[in-house]
C-alpha positions in Angstrom: 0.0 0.0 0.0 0.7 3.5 -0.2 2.7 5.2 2.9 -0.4 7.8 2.4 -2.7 5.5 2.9 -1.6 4.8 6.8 -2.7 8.7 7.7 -6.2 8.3 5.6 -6.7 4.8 7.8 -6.4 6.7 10.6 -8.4 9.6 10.2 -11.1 7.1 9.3 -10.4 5.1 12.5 -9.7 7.7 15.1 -9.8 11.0 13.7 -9.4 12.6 16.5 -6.6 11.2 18.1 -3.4 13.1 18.0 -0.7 12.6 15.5 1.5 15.6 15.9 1.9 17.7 18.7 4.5 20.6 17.2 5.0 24.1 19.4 1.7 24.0 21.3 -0.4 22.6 18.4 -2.0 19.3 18.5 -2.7 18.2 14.9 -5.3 15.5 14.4 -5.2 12.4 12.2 -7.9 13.6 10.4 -6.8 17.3 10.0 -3.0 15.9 8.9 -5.3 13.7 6.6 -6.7 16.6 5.0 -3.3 18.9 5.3 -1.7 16.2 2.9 -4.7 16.1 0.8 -4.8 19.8 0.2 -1.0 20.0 -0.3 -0.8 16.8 -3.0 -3.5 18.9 -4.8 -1.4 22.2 -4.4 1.5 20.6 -5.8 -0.4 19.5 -8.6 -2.2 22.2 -9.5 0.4 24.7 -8.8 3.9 22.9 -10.2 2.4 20.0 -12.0 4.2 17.3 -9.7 3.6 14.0 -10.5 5.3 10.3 -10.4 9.1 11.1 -10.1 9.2 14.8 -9.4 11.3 16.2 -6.7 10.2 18.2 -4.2 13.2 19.8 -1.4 12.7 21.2 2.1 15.2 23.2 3.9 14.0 24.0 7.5 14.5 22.9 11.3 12.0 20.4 12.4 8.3 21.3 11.1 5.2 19.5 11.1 4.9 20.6 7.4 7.7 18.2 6.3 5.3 15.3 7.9 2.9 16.6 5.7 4.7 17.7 2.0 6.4 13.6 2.8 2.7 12.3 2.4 2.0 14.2 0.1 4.6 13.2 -2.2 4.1 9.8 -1.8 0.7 10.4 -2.9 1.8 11.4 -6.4 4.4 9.3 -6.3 6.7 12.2 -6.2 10.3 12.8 -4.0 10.9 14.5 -0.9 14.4 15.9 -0.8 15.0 17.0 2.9 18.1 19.7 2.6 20.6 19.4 6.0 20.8 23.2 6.9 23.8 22.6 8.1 25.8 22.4 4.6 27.5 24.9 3.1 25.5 27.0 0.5 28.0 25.5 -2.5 27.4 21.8 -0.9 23.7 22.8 -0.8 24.0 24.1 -4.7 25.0 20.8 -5.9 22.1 18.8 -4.3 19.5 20.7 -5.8 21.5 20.7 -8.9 21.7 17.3 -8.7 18.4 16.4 -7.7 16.7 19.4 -9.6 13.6 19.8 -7.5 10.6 21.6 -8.8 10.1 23.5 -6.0 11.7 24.6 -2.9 10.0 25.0 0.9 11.9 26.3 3.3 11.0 28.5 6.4 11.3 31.9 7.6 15.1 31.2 9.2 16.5 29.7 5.8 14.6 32.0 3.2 17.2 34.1 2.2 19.8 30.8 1.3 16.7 29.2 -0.1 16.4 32.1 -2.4 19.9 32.0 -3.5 19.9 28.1 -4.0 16.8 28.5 -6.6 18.1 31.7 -8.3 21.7 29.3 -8.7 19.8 26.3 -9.9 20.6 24.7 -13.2 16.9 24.3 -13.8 13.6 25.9 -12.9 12.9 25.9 -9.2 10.2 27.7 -7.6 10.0 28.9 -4.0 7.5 29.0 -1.4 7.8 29.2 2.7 6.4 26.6 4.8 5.7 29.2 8.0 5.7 33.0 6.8 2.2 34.9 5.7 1.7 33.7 2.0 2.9 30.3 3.4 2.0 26.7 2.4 -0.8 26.4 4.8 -2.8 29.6 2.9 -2.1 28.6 -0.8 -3.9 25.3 0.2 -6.8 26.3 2.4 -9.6 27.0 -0.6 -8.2 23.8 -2.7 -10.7 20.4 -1.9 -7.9 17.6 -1.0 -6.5 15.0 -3.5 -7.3 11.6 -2.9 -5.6 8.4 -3.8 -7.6 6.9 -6.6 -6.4 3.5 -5.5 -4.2 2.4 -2.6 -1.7 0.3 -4.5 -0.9 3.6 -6.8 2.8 4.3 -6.3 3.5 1.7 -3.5 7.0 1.4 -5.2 7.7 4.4 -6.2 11.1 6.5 -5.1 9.5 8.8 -1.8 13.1 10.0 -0.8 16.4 11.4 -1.7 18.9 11.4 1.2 22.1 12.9 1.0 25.1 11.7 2.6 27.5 13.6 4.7 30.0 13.3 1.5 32.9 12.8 3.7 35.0 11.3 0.6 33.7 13.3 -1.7 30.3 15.0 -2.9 27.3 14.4 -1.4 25.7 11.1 -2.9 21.6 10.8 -2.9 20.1 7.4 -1.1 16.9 6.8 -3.3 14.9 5.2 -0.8 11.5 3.9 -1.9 8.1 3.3 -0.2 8.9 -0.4 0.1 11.9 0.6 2.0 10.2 3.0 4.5 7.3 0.4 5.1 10.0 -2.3 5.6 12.0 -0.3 7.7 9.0 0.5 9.8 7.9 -3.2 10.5 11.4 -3.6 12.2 11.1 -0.6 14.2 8.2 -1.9 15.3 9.5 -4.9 16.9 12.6 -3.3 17.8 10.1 -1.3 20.0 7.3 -3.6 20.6 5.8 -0.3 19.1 2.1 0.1 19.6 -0.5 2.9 18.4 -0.7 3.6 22.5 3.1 5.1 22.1 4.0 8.5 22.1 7.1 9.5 20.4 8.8 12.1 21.0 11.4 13.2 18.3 14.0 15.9 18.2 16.6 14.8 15.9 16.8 16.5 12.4 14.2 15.3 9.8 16.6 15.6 7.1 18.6 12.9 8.4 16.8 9.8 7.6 17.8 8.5 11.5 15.3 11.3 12.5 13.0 10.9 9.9 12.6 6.7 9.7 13.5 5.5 13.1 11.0 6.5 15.1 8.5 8.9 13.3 7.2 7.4 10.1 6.7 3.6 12.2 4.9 5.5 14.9 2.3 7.7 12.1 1.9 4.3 10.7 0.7 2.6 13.5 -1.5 5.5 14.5 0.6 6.6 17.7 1.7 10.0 18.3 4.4 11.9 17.7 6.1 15.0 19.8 8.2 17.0 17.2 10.7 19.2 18.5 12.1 21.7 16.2 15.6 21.2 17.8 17.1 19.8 20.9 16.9 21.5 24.0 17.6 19.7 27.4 14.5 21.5 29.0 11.8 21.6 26.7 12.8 17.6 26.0 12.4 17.0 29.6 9.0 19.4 29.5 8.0 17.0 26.8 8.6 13.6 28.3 6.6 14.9 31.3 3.8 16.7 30.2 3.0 14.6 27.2 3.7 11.1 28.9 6.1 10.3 26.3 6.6 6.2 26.1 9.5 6.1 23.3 12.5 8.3 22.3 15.3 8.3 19.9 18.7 9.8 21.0 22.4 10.2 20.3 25.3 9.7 22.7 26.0 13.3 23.5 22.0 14.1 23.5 21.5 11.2 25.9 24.1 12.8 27.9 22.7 16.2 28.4 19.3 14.7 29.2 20.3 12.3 32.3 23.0 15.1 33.7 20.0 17.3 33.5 19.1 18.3 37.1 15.7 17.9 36.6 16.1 14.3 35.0 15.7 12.7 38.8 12.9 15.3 39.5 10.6 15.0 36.6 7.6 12.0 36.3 9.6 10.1 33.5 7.3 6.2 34.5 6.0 6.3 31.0 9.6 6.4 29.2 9.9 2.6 28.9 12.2 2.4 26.3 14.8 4.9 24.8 17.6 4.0 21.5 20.4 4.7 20.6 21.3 5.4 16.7 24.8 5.4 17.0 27.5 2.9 16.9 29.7 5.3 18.4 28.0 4.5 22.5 30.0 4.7 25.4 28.8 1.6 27.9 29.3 3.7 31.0 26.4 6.0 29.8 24.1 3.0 29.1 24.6 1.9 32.2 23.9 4.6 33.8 20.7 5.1 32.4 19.8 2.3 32.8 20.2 2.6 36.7 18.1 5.4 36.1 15.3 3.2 35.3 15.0 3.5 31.5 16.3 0.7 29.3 18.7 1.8 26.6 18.7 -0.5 23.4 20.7 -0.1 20.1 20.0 0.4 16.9 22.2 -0.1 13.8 22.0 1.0 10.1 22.4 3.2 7.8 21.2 5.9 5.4 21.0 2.9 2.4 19.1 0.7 4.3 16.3 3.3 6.1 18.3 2.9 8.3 16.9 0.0 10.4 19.5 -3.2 10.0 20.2 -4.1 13.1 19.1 -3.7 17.3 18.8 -5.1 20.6 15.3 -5.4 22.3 14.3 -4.1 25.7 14.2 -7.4 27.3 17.6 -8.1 26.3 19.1 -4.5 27.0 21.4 -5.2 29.9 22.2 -8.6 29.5 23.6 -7.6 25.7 24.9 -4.1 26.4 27.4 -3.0 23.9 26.2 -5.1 21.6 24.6 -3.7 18.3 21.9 -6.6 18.4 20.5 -9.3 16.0 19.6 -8.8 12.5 16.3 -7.1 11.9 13.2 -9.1 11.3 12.9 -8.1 7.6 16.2 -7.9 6.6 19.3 -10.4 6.4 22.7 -9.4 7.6 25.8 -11.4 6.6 29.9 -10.3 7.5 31.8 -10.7 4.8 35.9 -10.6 4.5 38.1 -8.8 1.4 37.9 -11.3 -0.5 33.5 -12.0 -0.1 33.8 -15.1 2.2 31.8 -14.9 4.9 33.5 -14.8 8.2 33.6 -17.6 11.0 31.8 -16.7 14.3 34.0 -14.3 16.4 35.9 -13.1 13.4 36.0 -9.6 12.3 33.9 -8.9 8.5 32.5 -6.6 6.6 28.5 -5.8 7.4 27.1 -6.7 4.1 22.5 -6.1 4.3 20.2 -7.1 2.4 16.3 -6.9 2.1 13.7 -4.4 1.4 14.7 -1.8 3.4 17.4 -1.1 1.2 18.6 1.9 -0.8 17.3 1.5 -5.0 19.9 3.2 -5.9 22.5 6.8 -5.7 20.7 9.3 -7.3 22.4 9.9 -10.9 25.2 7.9 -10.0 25.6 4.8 -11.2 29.2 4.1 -10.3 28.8 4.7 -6.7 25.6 2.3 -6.8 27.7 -0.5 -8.7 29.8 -0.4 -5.6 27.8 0.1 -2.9 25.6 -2.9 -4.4 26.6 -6.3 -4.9 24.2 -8.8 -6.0 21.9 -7.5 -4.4 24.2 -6.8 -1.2 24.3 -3.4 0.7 28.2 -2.7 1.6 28.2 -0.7 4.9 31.5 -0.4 4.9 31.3 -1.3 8.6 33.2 -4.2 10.6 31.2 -6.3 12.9 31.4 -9.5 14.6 29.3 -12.3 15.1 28.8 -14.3 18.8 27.6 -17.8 18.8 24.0 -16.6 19.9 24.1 -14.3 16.8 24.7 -10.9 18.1 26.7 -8.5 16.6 29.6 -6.3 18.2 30.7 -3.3 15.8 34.0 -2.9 15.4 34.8 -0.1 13.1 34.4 1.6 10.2 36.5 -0.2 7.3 38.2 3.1 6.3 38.6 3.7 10.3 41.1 0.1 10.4 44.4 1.5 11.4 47.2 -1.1 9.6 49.9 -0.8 11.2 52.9 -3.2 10.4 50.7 -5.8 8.9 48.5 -5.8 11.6 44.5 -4.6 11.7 43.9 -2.0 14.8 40.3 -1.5 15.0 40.3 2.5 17.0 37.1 1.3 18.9 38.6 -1.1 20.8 41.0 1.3 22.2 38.2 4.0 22.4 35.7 1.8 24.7 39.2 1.4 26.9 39.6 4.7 27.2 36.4 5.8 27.6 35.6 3.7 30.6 38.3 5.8 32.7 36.4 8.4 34.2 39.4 11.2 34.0 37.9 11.6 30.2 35.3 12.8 28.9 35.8 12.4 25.0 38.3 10.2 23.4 39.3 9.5 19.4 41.6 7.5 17.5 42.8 8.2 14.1 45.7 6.7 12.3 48.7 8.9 11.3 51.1 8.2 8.7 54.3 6.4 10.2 57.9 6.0 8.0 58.1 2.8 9.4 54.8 1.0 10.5 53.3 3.0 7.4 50.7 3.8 9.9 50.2 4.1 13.7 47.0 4.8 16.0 47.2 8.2 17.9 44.4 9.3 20.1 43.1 12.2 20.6 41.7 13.0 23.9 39.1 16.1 26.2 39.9 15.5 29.6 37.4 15.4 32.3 36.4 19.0 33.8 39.1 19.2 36.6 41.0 16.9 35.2 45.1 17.2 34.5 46.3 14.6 32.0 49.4 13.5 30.1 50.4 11.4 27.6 51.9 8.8 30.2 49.0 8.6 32.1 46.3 8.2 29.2 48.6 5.1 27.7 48.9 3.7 31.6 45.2 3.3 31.3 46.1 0.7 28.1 48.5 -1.3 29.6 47.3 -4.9 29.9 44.0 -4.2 28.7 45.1 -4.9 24.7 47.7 -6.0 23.1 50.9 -3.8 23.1 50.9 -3.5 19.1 47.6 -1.7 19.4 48.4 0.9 22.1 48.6 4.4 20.6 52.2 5.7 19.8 51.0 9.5 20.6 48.4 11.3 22.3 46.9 15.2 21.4 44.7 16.8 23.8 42.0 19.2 22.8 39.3 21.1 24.0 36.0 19.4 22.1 36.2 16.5 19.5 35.1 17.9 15.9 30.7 16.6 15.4 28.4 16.8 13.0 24.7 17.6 13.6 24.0 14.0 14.7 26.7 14.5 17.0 29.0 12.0 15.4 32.9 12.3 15.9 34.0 14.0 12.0 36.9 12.0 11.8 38.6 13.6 8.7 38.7 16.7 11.1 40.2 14.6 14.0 42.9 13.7 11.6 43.5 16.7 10.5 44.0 17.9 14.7 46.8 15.3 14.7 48.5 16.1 11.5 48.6 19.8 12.5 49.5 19.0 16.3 52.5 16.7 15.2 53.7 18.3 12.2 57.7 18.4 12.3 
């Protein structure tokens, strides 16, 4: 079926019920039902969209990119979500690549939407999502579109995700409707999600983590969803309370912020029964410690090419798996696969190779990066993983992470998790750095504790006997903060770019 046709089976079914609470508004399934109506019929009538058009959005968090994403898939058109975070040229070649239509945006990003359409290679028209000749007006007087049947477009491409572009430019994930309703069946059982669940999201919906994790499986099972524009320690913990919020998605240093908050001990959390984790990068200390706090913490792995659901842990399982990235999702297969495309013994580092229906069709426009992301079939993660005998998985590391030094494979997130553990730091990474005669050596780059006075001596101390002496760092650089992106990940090609300047000569 039709991803729009889960908000039309709701308004039929409980129409009053809330699906989106944004900034004070509650917003019915049967008046989000109608707002997507209005809007397909708006982009219609107004820039002939139909099956295959694109269709960007560049704005923080909004209720209106909920509706413009059912809306597309409606008529079988794209949704480009635009991370406001780029550059303006990184931004210029995704809508040049993608040529969208038409561009929303709000009142915050107006004046670089208005540059990015007046730069585009091709026609692109503007219109605000939140200013007085906004979306909402231009659709009020229209009568909503309908699906003329729900199988129309139940395949059809419904977004275009770039990636962070960290070797290059951005590349789009075309991610179809199969893929989102695939993706959402896991989350589902990742969460034991039920239309009873309140959600309450406030990472960015142009990442497809913010977007597909939580959100789209909750509309879909007619729960409800608290959209925060952006993060904000209080108004998360206002949210959790006031709303009785049941599930939440969260990153390492997000999930930090909230359960050092003063007021986490304070507030009436007894609804929060489950909250995950979309990183691989998860310090064990902080899941422990939530999890004293009451709350289970579980894991979830994947990707932008798979939707990203791939991989996760269960609450039931939560402390007796911790660090573990879980079993492979319930409609998808996982295999680890070594250099050569063996797959690997249990306990044995390989390659996390996905397939299923939750994967990526294809890179947008780029059919060289598809041939080798995709391999019969096979989604190349380009991550390292290994396999227990019960069949969970333990991430290693990123493949272009491996630090080879003298022959030997040092994976930097087994030191990392060593480090980490000591409570004299707060932030730890490891890089490799070019080496005349190991061709390569790990070097790690460390933010001490608040009150903290460390040295190089005593960061390796902490090492000693707890791996293997080839593996221990051969230099240490301390800094202030570690270099993150808007999901808070480590950016590692700036962390490497810290050590080369900090042991030049």
């Amino acid at each position: 079926m039709n991803i729009a046709q889960w908000i039309t089976a709701h308004a039929k079914h409980t129409p009053d019920k809330t699906a989106i609470h944004f900034e004070g508004e509650n917003i019915s399934y049967a008046a989000l039902a109608l707002r997507i109506g209005q809007t397909a019929a708006l982009l219609k009538q107004r820039w002939q969209i139909s099956a295959g058009d694109r269709v960007a959005i560049l704005c923080a968090n909004h209720a209106e990119e909920i509706v413009v994403l059912f809306a597309c898939a409606q008529l079988g058109a794209i949704l480009v979500p635009l991370n406001w975070r780029l550059a303006v040229p990184e931004l210029q070649h995704i809508v040049n690549d993608c040529a969208p239509r038409v561009l929303l945006h709000d009142q915050h990003y107006a004046k670089r939407a208005a540059e990015l359409a007046s730069t585009a290679v091709s026609d692109c028209d503007l219109l605000s999502i939140d200013d007085a000749s906004c979306l909402a007006l231009a659709r009020e007087s229209l009568p909503a579109a309908a699906l003329s049947r729900p199988q129309l477009y139940a395949d059809n491409d419904i977004l275009i995700v770039y990636t962070s572009g960290t070797t290059g430019s951005p590349k789009g994930a075309v991610l179809t409707q199969r893929a989102l309703r695939c993706n959402a069946q896991m989350a589902q059982h990742a969460y034991d999600m039920h239309s009873s669940d309140v959600i309450l999201n406030f990472l960015p919906l142009f990442h497809v983590g913010g977007m597909n994790i939580q959100l789209t499986p909750a509309l879909s099972l007619g729960a409800t969803v608290v959209l925060q524009s952006k993060f904000d320690p209080d108004l998360a913990l206002d949210a959790i309370e006031k709303h009785g919020v049941t599930l939440t998605n969260s990153v390492p240093t997000i999930l930090q912020a909230l359960v050092s908050h003063p007021r986490w001990n304070t507030i009436d959390r007894h609804k929060l029964r489950t909250i995950s984790i979309g990183s691989t990068d998860v310090p064990t200390e902080l899941i422990k410690h939530v999890i004293a706090s009451g709350v289970p913490v579980i894991q979830i792995y994947g990707a932008t090419e798979t939707a990203p659901i791939a991989m996760y842990q269960r609450a039931e399982l939560a402390t007796e798996t911790l660090g573990s990235i879980g079993f492979e999702g319930s409609c998808c297969t996982v295999r680890l696969v070594n250099d050569i495309g063996q797959d690997v013994a249990v306990g044995e580092h390989g390659e996390i190779w996905v397939t299923g229906d939750n994967l990526l069709d294809r890179y947008w426009k780029n059919p060289e990066a598809t041939a080798l992301a995709l391999v019969d079939g096979w989604f190349r993660t380009g991550d390292v993983a290994r396999r227990d005998e019960r069949g969970l998985h333990w991430f290693s590391d990123r493949i272009k992470h491996v630090v080879i030094s003298g022959g030997e494979n040092i994976y930097p997130a087994e030191i990392e998790r060593v480090l980490r553990a000591q409570p004299e730091i707060k932030e730890v990474a490891v890089v490799g750095h070019p080496d005349s005669r190991w061709g390569e050596v790990p070097v790690a780059v460390v933010v001490a504790a608040p009150g903290e006075s460390l040295s190089e001596q005593s960061v390796l101390a902490c090492l000693n006997g707890n791996l293997a002496r080839f593996k221990l760092p051969r230099h240490v650089v301390f800094v202030d903060a570690l270099p993150r992106n808007v999901m808070a990940k480590v950016v590692l090609n700036d962390v490497r770019e810290l050590v080369k300047n900090a042991l030049a000569g």
